[in-house]
N, C-alpha and C positions, 0 to 999 in steps of 0.2 A: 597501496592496496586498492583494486578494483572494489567498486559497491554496484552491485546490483539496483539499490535500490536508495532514496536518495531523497530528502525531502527539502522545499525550501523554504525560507525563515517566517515566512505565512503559515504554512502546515507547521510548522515546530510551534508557535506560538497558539494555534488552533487545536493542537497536539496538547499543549499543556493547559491550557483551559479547561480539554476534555478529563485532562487526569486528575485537576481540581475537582471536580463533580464528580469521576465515576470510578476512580481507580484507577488501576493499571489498565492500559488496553491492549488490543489486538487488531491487527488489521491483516483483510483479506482480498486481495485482488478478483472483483466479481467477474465473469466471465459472459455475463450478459443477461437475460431473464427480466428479469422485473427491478430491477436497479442498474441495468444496462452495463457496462464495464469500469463502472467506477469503483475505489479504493472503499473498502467499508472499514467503518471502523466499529467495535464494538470491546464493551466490558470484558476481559483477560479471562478465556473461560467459555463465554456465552456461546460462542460458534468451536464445537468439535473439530479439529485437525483429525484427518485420514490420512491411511498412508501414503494417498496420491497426492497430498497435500507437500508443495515446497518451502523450505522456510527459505527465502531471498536474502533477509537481511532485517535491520531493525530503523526504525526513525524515530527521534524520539527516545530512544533505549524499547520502545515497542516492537514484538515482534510483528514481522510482515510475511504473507504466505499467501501461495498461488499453486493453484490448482496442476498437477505435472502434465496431462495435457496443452494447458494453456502457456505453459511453461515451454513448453515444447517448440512453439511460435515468439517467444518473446525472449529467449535465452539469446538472442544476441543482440540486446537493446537495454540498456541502463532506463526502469521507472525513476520519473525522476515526481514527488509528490508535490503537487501543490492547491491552492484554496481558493476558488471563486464565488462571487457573490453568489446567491438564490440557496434553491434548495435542491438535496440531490437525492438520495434514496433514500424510502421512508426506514430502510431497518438499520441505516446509519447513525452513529450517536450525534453527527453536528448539523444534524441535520433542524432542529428548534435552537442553534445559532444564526439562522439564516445564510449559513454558508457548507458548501460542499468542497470535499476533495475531489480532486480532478486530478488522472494520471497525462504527465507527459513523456516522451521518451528519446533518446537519441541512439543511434547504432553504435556499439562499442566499436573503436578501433582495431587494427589486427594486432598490436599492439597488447590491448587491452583485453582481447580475445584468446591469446597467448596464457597472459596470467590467469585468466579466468579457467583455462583448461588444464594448469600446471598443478 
């Protein structure tokens, strides 16, 4: 089975650190503003889902959502999550870890494109 969304063993472990400290979490693909297009993560809850909101998939078993607009440009490209040093958006939970999530992406195959539409 395709995943949309996909995190690597950096985020999973960045992932569970944060659910030591805060709970369950949530994460939501920013689509740019004042945290620029980074993955935010936040407390299971704290950020409202709308209906234009996508649920993508989960990492972590947390859920992950994007905006159907932005969704709209990104539906044929697998997020794939991961963790670099500094700091990334102030309304991000890892962000007093000294590390940010960072999306990367690859194009899904036609292949993979196939399943996804099936």
């Amino acid at each position: 089975m395709v995943e949309r969304v996909i995190a690597t063993d950096a985020a999973l472990e960045l992932i569970e650190l944060l659910k030591n400290k805060h709970g369950d979490l949530m994460f939501h693909q920013s689509g740019g503003c004042c945290d620029g297009s980074s993955p935010m993560c936040y407390p299971n809850g704290d950020l409202i889902i709308g209906d234009q909101d996508v649920l993508l998939g989960s990492i972590g078993n947390m859920p992950f959502y994007m905006h159907k607009s932005q969704f709209d440009y990104w539906k044929h490209t697998q997020l794939i999550i991961d963790v670099v040093e500094g700091r990334g958006g102030m309304f991000s939970l890892e962000g007093v870890e000294g590390k940010r999530f960072l999306t990367r992406s690859r194009a899904f195959t036609d292949e993979e494109n196939k399943q996804l539409q099936a």
